[in-house]
C-alpha positions as CSV (number, residue, x, y, z in Angstrom):
1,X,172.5,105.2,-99.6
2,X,174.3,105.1,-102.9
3,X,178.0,104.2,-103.2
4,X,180.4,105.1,-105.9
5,X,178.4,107.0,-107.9
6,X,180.8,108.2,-110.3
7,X,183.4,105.7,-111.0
8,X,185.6,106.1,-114.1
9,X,188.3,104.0,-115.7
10,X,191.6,104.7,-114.5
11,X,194.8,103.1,-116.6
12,X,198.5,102.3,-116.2
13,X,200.5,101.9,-119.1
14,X,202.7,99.6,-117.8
15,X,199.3,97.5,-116.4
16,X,196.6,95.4,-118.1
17,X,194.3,95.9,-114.9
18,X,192.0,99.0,-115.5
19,X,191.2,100.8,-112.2
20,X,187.6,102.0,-111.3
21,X,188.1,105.0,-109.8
22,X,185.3,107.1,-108.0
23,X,185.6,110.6,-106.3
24,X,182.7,110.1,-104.2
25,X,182.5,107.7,-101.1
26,X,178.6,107.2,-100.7
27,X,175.6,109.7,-101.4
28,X,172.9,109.7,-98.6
29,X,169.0,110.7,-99.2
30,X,167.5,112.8,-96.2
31,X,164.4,113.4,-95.8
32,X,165.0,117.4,-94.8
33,X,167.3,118.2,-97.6
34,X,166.7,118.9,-101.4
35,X,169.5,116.6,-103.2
36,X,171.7,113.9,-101.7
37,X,174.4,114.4,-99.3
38,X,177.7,113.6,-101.0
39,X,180.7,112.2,-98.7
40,X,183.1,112.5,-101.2
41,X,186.7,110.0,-101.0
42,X,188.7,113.0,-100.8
43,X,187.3,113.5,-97.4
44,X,187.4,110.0,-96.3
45,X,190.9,109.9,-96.6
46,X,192.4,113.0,-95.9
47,X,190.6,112.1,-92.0
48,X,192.6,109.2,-92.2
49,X,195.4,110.6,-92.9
50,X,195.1,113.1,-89.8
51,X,193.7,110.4,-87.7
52,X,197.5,108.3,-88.2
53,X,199.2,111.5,-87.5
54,X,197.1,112.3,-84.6
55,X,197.5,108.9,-83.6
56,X,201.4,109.2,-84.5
57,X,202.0,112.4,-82.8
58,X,199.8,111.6,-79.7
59,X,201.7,108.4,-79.3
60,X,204.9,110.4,-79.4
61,X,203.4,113.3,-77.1
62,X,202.9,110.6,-74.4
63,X,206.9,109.2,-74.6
64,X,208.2,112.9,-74.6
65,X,206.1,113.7,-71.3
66,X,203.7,116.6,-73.7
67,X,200.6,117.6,-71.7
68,X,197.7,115.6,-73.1
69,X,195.3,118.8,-72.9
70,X,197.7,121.3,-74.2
71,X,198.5,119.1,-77.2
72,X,194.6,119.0,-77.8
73,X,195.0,122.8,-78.0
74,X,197.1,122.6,-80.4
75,X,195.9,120.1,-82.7
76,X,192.5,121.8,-82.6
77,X,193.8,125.5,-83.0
78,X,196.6,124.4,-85.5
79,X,194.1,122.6,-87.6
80,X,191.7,125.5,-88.0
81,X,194.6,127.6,-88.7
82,X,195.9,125.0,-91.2
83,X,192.0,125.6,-93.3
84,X,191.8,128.7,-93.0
85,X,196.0,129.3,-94.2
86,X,195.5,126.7,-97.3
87,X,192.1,129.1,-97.9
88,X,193.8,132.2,-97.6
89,X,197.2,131.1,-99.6
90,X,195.0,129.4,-102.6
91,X,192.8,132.6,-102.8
92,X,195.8,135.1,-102.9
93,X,197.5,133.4,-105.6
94,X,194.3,133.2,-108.0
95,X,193.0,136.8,-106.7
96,X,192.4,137.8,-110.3
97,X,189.1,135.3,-110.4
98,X,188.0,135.7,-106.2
99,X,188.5,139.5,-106.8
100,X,185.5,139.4,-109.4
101,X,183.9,136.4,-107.7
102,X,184.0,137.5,-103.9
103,X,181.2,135.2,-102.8
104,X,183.6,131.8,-104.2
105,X,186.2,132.7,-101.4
106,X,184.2,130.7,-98.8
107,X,183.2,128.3,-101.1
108,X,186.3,125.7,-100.0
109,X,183.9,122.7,-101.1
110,X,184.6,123.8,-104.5
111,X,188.1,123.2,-104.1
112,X,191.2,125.3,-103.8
113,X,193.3,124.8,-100.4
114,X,197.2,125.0,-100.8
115,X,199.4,122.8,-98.7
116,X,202.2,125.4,-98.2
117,X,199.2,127.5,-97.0
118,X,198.1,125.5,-94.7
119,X,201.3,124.7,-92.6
120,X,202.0,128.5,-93.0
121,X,198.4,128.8,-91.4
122,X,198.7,125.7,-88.7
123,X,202.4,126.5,-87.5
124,X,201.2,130.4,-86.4
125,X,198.3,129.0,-84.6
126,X,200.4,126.4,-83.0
127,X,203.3,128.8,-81.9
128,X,200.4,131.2,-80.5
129,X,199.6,128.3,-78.3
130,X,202.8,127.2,-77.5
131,X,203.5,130.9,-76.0
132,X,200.2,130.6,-74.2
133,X,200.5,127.0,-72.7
134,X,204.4,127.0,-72.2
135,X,205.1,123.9,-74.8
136,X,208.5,124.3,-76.6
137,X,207.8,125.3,-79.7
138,X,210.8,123.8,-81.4
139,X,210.1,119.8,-79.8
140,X,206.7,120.6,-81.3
141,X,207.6,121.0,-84.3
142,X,209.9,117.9,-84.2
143,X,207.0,116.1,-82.9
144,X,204.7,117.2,-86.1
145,X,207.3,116.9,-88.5
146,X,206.6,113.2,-88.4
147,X,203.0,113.4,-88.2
148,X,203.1,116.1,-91.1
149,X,204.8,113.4,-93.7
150,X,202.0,110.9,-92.8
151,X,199.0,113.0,-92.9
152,X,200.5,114.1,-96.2
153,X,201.6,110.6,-97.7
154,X,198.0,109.4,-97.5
155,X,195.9,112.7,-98.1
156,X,197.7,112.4,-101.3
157,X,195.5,109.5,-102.3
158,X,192.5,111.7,-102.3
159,X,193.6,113.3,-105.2
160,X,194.0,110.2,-107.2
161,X,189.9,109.1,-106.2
162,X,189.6,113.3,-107.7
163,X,192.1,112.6,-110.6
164,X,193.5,115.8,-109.9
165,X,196.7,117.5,-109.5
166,X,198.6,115.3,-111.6
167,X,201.5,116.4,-114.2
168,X,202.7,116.6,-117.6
169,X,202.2,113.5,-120.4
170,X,205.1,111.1,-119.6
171,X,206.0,107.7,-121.3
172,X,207.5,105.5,-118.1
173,X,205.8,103.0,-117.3
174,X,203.7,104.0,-114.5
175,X,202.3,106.9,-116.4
176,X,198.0,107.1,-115.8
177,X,195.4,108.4,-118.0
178,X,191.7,108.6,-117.7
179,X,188.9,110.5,-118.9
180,X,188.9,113.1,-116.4
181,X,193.1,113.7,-116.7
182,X,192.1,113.6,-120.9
183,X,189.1,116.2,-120.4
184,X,191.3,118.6,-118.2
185,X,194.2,118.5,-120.4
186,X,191.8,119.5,-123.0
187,X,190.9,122.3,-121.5
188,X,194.2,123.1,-121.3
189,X,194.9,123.2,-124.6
190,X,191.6,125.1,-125.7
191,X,192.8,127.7,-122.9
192,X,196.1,128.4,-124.6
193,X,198.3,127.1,-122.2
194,X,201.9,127.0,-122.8
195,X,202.5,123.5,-121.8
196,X,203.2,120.7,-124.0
197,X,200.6,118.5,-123.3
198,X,198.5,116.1,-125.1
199,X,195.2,114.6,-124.1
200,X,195.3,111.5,-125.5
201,X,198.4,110.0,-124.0
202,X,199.2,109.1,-119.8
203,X,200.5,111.7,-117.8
204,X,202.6,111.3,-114.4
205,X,201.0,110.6,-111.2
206,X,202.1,113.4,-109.3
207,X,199.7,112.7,-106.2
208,X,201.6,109.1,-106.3
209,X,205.4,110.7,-106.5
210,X,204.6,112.9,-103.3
211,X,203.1,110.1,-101.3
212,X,205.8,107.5,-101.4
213,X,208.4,110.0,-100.5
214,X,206.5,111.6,-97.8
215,X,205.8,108.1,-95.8
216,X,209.2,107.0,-96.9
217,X,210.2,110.5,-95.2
218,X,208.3,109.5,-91.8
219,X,210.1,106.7,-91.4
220,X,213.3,107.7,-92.1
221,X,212.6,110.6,-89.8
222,X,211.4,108.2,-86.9
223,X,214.8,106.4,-87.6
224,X,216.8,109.7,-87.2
225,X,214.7,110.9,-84.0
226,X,215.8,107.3,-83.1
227,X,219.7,107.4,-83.1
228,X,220.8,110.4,-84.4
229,X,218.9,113.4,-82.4
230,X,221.0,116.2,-81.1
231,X,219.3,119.2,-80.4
232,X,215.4,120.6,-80.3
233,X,214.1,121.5,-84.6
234,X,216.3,119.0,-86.2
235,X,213.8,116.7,-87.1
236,X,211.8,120.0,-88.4
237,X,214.9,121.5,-90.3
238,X,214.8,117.5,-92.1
239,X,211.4,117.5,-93.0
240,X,212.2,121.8,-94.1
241,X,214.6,119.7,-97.0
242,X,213.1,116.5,-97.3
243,X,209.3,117.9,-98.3
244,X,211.1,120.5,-100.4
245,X,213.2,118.6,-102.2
246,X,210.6,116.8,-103.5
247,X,208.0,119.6,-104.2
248,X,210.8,121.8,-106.0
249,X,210.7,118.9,-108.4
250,X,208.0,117.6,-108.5
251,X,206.1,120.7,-108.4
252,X,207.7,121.3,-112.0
253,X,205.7,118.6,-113.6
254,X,202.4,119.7,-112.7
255,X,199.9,121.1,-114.7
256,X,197.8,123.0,-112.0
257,X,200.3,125.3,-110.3
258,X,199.7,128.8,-109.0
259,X,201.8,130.8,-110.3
260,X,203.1,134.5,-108.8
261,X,200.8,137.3,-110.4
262,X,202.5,138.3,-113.9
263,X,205.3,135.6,-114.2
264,X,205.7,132.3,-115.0
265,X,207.6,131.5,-111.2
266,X,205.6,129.0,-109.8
267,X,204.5,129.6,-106.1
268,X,204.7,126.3,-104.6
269,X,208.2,125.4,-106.3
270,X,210.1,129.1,-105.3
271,X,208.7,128.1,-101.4
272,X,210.1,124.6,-101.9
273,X,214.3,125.8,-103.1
274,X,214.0,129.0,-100.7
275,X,213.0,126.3,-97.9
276,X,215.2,123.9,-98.6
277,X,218.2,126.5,-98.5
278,X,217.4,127.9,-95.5
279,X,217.0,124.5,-94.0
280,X,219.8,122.9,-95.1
281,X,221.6,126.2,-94.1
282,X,220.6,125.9,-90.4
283,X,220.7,121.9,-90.3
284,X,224.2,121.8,-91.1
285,X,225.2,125.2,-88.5
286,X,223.3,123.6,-85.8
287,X,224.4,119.8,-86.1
288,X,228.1,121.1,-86.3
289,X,227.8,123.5,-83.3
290,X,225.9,120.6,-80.9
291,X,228.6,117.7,-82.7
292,X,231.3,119.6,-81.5
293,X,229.7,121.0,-78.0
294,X,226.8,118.8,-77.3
295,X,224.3,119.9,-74.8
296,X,221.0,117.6,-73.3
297,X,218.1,118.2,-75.5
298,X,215.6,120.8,-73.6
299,X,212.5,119.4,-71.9
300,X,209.1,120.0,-74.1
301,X,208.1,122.9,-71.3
302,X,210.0,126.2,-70.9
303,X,209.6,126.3,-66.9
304,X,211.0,123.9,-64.5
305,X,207.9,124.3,-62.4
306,X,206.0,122.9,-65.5
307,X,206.7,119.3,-63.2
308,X,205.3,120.5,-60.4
309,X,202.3,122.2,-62.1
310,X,202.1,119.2,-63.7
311,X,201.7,117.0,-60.3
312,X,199.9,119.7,-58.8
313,X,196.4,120.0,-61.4
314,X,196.7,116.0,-61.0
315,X,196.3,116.4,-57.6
316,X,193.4,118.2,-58.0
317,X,191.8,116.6,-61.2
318,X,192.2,113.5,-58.7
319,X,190.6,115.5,-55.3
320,X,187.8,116.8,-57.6
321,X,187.0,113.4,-58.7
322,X,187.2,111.8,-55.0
323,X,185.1,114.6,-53.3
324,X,182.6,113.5,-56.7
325,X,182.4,109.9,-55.9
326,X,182.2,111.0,-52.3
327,X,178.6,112.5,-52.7
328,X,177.2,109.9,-54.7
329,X,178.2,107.3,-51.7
330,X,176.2,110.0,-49.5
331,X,173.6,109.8,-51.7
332,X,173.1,106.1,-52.6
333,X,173.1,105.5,-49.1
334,X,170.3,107.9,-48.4
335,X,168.7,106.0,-50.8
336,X,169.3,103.0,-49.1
337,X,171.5,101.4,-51.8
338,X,174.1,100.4,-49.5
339,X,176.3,97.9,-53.0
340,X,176.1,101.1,-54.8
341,X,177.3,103.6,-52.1
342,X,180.1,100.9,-51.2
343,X,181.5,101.1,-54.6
344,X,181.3,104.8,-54.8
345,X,183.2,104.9,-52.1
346,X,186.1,102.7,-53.3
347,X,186.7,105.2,-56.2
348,X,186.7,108.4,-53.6
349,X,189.6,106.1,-51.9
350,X,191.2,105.4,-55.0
351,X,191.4,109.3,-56.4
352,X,192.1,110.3,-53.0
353,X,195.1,108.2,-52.6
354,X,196.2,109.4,-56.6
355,X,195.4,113.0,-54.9
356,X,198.2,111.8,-52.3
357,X,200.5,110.7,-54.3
358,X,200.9,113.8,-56.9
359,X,201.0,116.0,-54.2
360,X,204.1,114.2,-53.1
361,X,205.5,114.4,-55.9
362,X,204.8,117.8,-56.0
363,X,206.7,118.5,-52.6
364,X,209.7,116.2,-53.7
365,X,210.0,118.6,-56.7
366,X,209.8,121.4,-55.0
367,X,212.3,120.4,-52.2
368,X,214.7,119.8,-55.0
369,X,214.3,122.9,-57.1
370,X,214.5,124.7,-53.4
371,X,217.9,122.7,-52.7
372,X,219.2,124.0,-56.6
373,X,218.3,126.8,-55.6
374,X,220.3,127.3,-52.2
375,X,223.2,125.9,-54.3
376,X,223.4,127.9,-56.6
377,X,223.1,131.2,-54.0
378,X,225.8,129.4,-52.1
379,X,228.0,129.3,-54.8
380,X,227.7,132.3,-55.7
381,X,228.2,133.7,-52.5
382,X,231.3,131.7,-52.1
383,X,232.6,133.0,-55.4
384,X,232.1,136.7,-54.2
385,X,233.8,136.4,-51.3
386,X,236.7,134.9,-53.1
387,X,237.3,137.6,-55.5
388,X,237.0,140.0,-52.3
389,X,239.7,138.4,-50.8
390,X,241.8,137.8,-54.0
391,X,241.4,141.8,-54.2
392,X,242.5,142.1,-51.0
393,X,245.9,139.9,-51.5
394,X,246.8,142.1,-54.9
């Protein structure tokens, strides 16, 4: 196992330290395959990055009462939809080269996944499953909105071990240059590109601009979901002008941008101002109409007999597992292992009286949805006959 196999000098202008930088984690030699098998940094940390934003948004899943197993459906679903959307978006952009290159388009260890594609890709997966398993789509969204910023904020950092998508030459004092920024902007230049650039001089750390303000975005989104909540997407419609604030500008300074086939309109950056309109647009209706006539925030499921189904597959998860430890106390003692079948049979009593005691729940739920229910009928009725006998009077 070899580690940091291809480290190169990275430098700040405003720092004396020089950085040794290296896109790959650790190269492994098997004995099955021809060459090494290269865990890159990139991959390292853009798993880390989801695996705080899992963490993030599971914690926050269990505090908003979120199914455990449907928001494992949609984390898997979403995140295939999120490759294969940044796949997708990346090759439609640069079709000119996949169209004569068809075999690349699978090719996504090569590079080329979009961000914007990939939330365009994970949000349609996720709102599939949302229909299907009954989650409110726009608490969701509020959920991941947090999770987004911090999967993004560090993933960022894997194109600093790539020293890649970085910007234009800049003279502040946290500008960065390296061979590999010196040697792209070179090719730049030999290309014809119409950017200014030079290759000899530090250029600006995009991947570094776009991870402070996303973290600094999670928190102060977990400070607004906080204190300052009022209805079901806000925190979505935030992150909508927060993240596209920053990639409208920021966007602007890079030298890597897609651009729209034929003009010189960058992809990323016309997404970025046409989502921060329509965000800010809706934000500001929304928060006025709930300011002025607020209403409780809707519960993550569509259904009021979500509780109840909820209570109910416990009830059985916890009969399933009692009739389980039931036959292995049968068993042990048929084997004469009397400690063994003892213990067995402590679990069937402890999932049987869990059984109980979501079933009761169950009943009490339904008893109360029954009474609602009657009320409302009652009301109603009670209404009706009013208006009869108002009639009656005129």
């Amino acid at each position: 196992m070899h580690f940091f196999t291809d480290p190169v000098e990275v430098k700040f202008t405003a720092l004396d330290h020089i950085f040794h930088v290296s896109s790959v984690f650790c190269e492994l030699d098997l004995p099955f395959l021809a060459s090494p098998l290269t865990i890159r940094w990139y991959g390292v940390i853009i798993a880390f990055g989801l695996a705080l934003a899992v963490l993030l948004g599971g914690r926050l899943a269990y505090k908003w009462k979120i199914d455990i197993y449907k928001m494992i459906d949609v984390l898997i679903y979403g995140a295939f939809g999120g490759i294969i959307g940044a796949r997708l978006y990346y090759v439609a952009c640069e079709w000119g080269y996949y169209s004569a290159n068809p075999s690349e388009i699978f090719k996504i260890w090569h590079g080329g996944l979009a961000i914007y594609g990939g939330l365009i890709g994970g949000l349609i997966c996720a709102f599939a499953v949302c229909v299907v398993e009954k989650i409110n789509i726009l608490n969701l969204l509020d959920l991941c909105s947090m999770s987004f910023l911090i999967g993004q904020g560090i993933g960022r950092w894997g194109n600093f071990a790539n020293q890649e998508a970085f910007g234009v030459n800049t003279d502040l004092p946290w500008g960065m240059y390296s061979s590999r920024t010196a040697a792209y902007l070179q090719e730049l230049v030999q290309s014809g590109t119409e950017l200014a650039v030079d290759p000899a001089k530090p250029v600006h750390p995009t991947f570094l601009y776009e991870s402070v303000w996303c973290l600094l975005g999670a928190a102060l989104l977990y400070l607004y979901y906080r204190k300052f909540r009022k209805f079901s997407g806000q925190l979505f419609l935030l992150y909508g002008v927060w993240y596209g604030t920053e990639r409208a500008i920021v966007e602007g300074l890079r030298t890597d941008s897609l651009y729209i086939a034929g003009t010189a309109i960058r992809t990323s950056q016309l997404l970025s101002v046409v989502l921060v309109a329509v965000s800010a647009i809706l934000f500001a209706v929304f928060t006025v109409k709930y300011t002025m006539h607020p209403k409780p925030i809707e519960g993550i499921d569509y259904y009021k007999e979500i509780p109840l189904y909820r209570f109910k597959r416990k009830a059985a998860e916890a009969e399933k597992q009692a009739v389980l430890f039931t036959e292995k106390a049968e068993k042990a003692e048929a084997a004469g292992k009397d400690r063994q079948a003892q213990a067995f049979r402590k679990k069937a009593e402890r999932f049987t009286a869990v059984q109980k005691e979501n079933e009761e729940k169950a009943r009490l739920d339904d008893e109360k949805r029954a009474a609602r229910k009657a009320a409302k009928q009652n009301a109603g009725q009670t209404d009706a006959q009013t208006g009869t006998e108002g009639g009656e009077d005129a």
